[in-house]
C-alpha positions in Angstrom: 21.2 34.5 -26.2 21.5 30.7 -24.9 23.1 31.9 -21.8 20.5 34.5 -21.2 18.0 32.6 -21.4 19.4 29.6 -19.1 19.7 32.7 -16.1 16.7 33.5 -16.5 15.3 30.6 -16.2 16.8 29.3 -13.0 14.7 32.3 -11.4 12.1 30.3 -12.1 13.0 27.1 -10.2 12.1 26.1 -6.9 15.9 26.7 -6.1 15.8 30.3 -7.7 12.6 30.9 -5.5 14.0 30.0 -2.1 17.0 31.8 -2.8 15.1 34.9 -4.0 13.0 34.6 -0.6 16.3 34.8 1.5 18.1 37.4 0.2 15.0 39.2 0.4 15.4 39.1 3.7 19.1 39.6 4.3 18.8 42.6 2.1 16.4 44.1 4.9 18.4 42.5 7.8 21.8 44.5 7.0 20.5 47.4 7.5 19.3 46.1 11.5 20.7 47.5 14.4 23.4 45.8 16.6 20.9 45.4 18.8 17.9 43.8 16.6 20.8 41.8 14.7 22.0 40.2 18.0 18.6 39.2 19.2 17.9 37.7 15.6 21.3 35.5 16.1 20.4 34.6 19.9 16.9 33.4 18.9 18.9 31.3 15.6 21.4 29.8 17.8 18.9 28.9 20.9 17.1 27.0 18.4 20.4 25.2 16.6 21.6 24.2 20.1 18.2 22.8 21.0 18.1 21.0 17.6 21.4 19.6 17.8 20.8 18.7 22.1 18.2 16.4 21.0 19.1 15.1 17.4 22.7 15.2 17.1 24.7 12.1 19.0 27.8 13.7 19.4 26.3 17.2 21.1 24.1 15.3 23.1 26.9 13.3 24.9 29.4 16.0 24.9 26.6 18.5 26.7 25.2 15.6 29.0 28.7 15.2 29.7 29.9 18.8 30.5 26.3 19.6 31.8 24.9 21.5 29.7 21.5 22.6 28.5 19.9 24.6 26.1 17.5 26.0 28.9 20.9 27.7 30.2 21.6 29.5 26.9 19.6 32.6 27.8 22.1 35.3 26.1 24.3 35.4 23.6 27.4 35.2 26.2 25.8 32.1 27.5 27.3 30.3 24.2 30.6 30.8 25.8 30.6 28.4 28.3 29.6 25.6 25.6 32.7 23.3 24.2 34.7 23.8 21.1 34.2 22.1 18.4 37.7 21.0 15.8 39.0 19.8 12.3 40.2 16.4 15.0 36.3 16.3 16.3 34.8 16.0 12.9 36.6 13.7 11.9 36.8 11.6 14.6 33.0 11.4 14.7 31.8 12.3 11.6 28.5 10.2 11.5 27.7 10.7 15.1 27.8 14.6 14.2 24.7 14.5 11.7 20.9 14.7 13.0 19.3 12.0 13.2 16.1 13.5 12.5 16.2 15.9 9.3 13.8 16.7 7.0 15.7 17.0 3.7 18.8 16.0 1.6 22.6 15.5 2.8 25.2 16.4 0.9 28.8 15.2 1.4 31.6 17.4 1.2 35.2 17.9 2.4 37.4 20.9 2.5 40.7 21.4 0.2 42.7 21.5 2.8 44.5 25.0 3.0 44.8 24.8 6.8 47.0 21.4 6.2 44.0 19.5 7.4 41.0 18.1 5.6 38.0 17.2 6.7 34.7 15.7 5.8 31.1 16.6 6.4 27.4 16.8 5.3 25.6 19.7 4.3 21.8 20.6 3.1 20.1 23.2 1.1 22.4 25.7 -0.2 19.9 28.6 -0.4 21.0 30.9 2.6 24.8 30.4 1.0 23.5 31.5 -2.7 21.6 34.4 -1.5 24.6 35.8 0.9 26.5 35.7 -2.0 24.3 37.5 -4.4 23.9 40.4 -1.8 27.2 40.7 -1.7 27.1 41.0 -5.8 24.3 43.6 -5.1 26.6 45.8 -2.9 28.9 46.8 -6.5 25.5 46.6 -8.8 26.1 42.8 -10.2 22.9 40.9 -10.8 22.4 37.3 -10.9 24.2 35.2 -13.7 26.7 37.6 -14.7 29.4 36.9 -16.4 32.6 35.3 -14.6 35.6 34.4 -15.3 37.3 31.8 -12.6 41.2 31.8 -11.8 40.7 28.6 -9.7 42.2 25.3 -8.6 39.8 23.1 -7.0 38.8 20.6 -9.6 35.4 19.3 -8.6 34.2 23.3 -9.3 35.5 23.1 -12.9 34.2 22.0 -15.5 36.4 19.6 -17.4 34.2 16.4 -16.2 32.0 15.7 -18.7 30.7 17.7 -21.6 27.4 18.1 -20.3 28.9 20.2 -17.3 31.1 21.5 -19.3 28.1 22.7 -21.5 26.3 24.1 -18.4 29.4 26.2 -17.3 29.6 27.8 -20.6 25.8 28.8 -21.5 26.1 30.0 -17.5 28.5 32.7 -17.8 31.2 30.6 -16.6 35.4 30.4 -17.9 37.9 28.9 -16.2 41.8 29.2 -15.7 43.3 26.3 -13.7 45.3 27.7 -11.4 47.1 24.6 -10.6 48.9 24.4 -14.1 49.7 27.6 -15.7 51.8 28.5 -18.4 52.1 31.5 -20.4 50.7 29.7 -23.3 47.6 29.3 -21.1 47.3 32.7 -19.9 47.7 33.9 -23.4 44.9 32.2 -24.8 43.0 32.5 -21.8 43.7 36.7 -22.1 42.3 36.9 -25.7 39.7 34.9 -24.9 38.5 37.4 -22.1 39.3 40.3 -24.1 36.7 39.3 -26.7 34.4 37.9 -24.0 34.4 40.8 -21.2 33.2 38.9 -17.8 31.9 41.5 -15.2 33.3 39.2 -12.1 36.6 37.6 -11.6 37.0 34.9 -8.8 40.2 34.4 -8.0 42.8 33.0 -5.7 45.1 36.1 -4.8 48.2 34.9 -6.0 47.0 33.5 -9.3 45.5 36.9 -10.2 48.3 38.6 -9.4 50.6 36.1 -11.4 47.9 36.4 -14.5 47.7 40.8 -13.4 52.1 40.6 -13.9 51.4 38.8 -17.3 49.3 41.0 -18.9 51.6 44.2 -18.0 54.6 42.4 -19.0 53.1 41.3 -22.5 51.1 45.3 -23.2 47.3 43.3 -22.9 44.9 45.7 -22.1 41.4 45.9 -22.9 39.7 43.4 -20.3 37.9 45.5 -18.0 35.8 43.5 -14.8 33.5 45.2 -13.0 34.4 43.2 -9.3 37.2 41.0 -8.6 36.1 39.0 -5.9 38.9 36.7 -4.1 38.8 34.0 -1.7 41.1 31.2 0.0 44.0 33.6 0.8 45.0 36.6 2.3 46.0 39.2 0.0 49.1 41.2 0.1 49.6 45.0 0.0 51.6 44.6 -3.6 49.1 41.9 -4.8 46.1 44.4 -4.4 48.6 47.6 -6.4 49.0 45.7 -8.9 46.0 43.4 -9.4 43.5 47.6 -9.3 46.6 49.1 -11.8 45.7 46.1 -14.2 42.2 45.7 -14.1 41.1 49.0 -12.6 38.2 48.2 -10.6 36.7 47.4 -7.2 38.4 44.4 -5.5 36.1 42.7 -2.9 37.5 39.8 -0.2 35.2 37.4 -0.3 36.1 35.0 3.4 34.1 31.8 2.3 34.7 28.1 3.3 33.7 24.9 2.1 31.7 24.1 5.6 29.5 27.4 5.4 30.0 29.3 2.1 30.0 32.6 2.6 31.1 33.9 6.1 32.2 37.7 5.3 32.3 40.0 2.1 34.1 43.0 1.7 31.2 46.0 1.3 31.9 49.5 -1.2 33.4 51.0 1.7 36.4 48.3 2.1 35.3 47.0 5.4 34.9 42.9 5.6 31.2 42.3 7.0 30.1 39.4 8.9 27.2 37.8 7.2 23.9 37.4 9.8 24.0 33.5 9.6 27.3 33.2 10.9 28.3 33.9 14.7 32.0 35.0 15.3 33.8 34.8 17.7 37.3 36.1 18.4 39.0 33.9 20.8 42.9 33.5 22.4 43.7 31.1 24.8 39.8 29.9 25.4 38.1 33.5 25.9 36.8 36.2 23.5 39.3 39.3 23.0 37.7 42.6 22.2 38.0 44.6 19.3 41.5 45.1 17.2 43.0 42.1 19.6 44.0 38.9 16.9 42.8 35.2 17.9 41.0 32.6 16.9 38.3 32.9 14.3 35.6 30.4 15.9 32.0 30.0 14.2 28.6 29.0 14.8 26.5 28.3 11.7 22.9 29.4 12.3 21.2 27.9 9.3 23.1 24.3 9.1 20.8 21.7 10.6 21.9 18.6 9.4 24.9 18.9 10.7 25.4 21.8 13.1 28.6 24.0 13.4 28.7 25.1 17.2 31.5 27.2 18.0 34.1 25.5 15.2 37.6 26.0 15.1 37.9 27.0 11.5 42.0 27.5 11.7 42.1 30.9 10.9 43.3 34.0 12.9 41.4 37.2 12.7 40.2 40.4 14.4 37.4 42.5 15.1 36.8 46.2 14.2 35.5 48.5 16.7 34.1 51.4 15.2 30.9 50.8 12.7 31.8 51.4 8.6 30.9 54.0 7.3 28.4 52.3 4.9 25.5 52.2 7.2 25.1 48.7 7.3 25.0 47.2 11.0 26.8 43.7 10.3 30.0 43.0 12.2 33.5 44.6 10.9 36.3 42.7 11.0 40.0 44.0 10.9 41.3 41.8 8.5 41.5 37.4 8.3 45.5 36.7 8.4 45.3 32.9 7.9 45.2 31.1 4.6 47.7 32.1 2.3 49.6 30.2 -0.2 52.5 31.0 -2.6 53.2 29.8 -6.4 55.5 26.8 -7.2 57.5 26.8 -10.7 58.2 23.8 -12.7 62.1 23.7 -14.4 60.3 24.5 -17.8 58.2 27.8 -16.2 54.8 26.3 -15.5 53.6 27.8 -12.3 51.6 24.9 -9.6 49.4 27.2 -7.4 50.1 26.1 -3.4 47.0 24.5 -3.4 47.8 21.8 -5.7 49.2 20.0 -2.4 46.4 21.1 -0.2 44.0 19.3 -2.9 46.7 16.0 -3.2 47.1 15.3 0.7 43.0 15.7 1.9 42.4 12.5 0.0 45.8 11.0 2.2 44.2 9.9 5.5 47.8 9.1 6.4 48.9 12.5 6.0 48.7 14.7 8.9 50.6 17.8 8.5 52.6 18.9 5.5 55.3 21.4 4.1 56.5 22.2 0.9 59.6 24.1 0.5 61.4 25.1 -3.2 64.9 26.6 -3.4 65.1 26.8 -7.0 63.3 24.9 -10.3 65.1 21.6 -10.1 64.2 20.8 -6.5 61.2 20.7 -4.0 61.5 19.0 -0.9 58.3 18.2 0.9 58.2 16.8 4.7 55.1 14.9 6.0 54.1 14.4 9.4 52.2 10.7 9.3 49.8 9.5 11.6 50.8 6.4 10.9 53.8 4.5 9.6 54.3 4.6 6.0 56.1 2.1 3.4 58.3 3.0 1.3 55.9 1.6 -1.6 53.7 4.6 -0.5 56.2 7.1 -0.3 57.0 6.3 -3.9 53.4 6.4 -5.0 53.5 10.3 -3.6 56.4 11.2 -5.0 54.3 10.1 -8.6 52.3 12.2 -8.1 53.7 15.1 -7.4 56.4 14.6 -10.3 53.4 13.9 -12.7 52.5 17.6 -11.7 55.5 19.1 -12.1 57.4 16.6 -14.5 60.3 14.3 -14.1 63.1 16.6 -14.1 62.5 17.8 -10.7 63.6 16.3 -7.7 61.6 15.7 -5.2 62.6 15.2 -1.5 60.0 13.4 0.3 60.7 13.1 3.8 58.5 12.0 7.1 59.3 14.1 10.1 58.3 14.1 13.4 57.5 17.9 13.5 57.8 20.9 11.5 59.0 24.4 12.6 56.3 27.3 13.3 57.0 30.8 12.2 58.3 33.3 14.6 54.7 34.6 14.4 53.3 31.1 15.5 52.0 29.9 12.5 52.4 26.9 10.3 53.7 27.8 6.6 52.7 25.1 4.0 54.4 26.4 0.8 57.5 28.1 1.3 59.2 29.0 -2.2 62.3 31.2 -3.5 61.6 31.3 -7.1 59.4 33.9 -8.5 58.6 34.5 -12.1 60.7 37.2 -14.4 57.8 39.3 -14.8 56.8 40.0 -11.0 
């Protein structure tokens, strides 16, 4: 009854409001043409580029520089001849990045770190984000505060900090399974407690639903029965998806979000991954835009971020467009599928699984710590190699390798080496977590 009432009564709230009043309007807006949608976002990023010309230090100088000026962004093409901005950019010049004239609050943030690089930033109002997000809850026939049950990792979104937000999360429709630290004593109790409790989302990093989907058929529990899983952070496999719809048996929607813009893409009833209006993207290789089914760069420009605008932002992911419209109706963007970001599970010599991510969230708070790799032959032994952008004491090294045996306990050992470089896949790409050992029951 308590956790009725609290969603209900966030409608009511200034915040509830404003988020209402947007998702009014995206609800009207998917269902623009390509035509109407494209002159929304042209008008959207005229004005962000204007904002950010005469507000925002770092644009101002880098368009003065390169001669630039909003007066010459007349079409959407015309964004194309404006710089890139990157992960080194931001934070290099951070403060010199956020408006100095905005009407509202800043928020600080930083991203976990998936891509091997963190960064920090500012953000304001999180209403556009909320209400994308809802819609996309909308598209299966979820309503606002349901009931969801988080497989997660990122500690700041849990609520083990205090018992008031501990309090909240549970009279909000909220349970959590730290995917950083599972055992099967943890997914047991956390299966009967879902059982009992029936959520109608799951969010969920790929792998640890489909570690937590192998548990449950191996141990015969059946019974807990979602009505979306929504996942995020990674890309999901062919064999992940089988057996993640065998176990749960229902819709399964990608849900390509990041910490700088919240939601960029949700998967609609039809399986095709939509571009949310807010969010200009752009598919680039080598500098220039490739055309439908061609892979490149994902590259973003946020049209609702003020405070501290995203124009055309290297987000470190690979991706491609879809040609032909979906078949839903709706006139957003298609793309083909988002290839980056995708971790594996670690196991501890006892049988504790550490999701990837557990180094992704270590290393962003290690300014020294430029790349990373984590490779694990077998239970006893992990061997991590660091690339350092500056020189490191042994007295450092040492406090690392704490860590990272606190996680995963003493018996390991742990190889902590600093490299001058680490090897790309044959694909190109940069592997963080490389690991051999698998649990019995996948």
């Amino acid at each position: 009854m308590y956790a009725r009432l609290y969603r209900g009564l966030r409608l009511f709230t200034p915040s509830g409001w404003k988020t209402r009043r947007h998702l009014h309007e995206f609800e009207q807006m998917q269902w623009w043409s390509r035509a109407d949608l494209e002159a929304w976002q042209l008008s959207r990023i005229q004005q962000v580029v204007r904002h950010a010309y005469e507000h925002v230090p770092y644009y101002k100088q880098r368009f003065l520089k390169e001669a630039i000026h909003p007066e010459d962004l007349n079409t959407i093409e015309d964004l194309r001849a404006l710089p890139f901005l990157t992960r080194e950019d931001v934070n290099a010049h951070l403060h010199d990045l956020v408006a100095t004239k905005f009407d509202g609050k800043l928020h600080s943030n930083e991203t976990g770190g998936s891509t091997g690089q963190p960064i920090r930033f500012f953000t304001e109002g999180s209403f556009w984000r909320n209400a994308l997000h809802l819609r996309g809850h909308l598209w299966y026939g979820l309503q606002e505060g349901e009931k969801t049950a988080w497989l997660w990792g990122a500690l700041r979104d849990m609520p083990k900090w205090s018992w008031q937000r501990g309090w909240r999360a549970a009279i909000s429709g909220k349970r959590y399974l730290n995917a950083f630290s599972m055992t099967e004593a943890t997914m047991q109790n956390f299966a009967q407690m879902l059982v009992r409790w029936q959520p109608a989302v799951f969010r969920a990093y790929p792998s640890a639903l489909h570690l937590f989907a192998g548990f449950l058929r191996e141990r015969g529990i059946k019974g807990i029965r979602p009505r979306l899983i929504e996942t995020t952070a990674e890309k999901m496999t062919g064999p992940q998806r089988e057996l993640i719809k065998e176990v749960f048996q229902c819709p399964i929607a990608d849900w390509y979000a990041s910490r700088e813009f919240g939601t960029i893409a949700y998967q609609c009833e039809a399986g095709k991954l939509h571009v949310c209006e807010p969010r200009y993207l752009e598919i680039v290789s080598n500098g220039r835009a490739v055309g439908p089914g061609q892979m490149g760069e994902v590259v973003i420009t946020s049209l609702d971020q003020f405070a501290m605008p995203f124009i055309r932002y290297k987000i470190d992911d690979m991706g491609s467009y879809e040609g032909d419209p979906c078949p839903c109706g709706r006139g957003l963007p298609v793309l083909c599928e988002i290839a980056g970001r995708m971790s594996d599970f670690l196991v501890t010599e006892e049988g504790r699984f550490v999701h990837g991510q557990f180094f992704a969230h270590l290393f962003r708070v290690k300014p020294e710590i430029a790349r990373y790799q984590v490779y694990q032959a077998d239970r006893r032994h992990l061997e991590v190699r660091l690339i350092c952008r500056i020189l490191v004491s042994d007295e450092w090294l040492h406090g690392v390798r704490n860590e990272i045996e606190d996680r995963f306990g003493k018996s390991i050992q742990v190889s902590l080496e600093v490299v001058d470089r680490i090897e790309l896949t044959r694909a190109g790409k940069h592997r963080f977590i490389i690991s051999e050992v698998k649990p019995d029951f996948l």
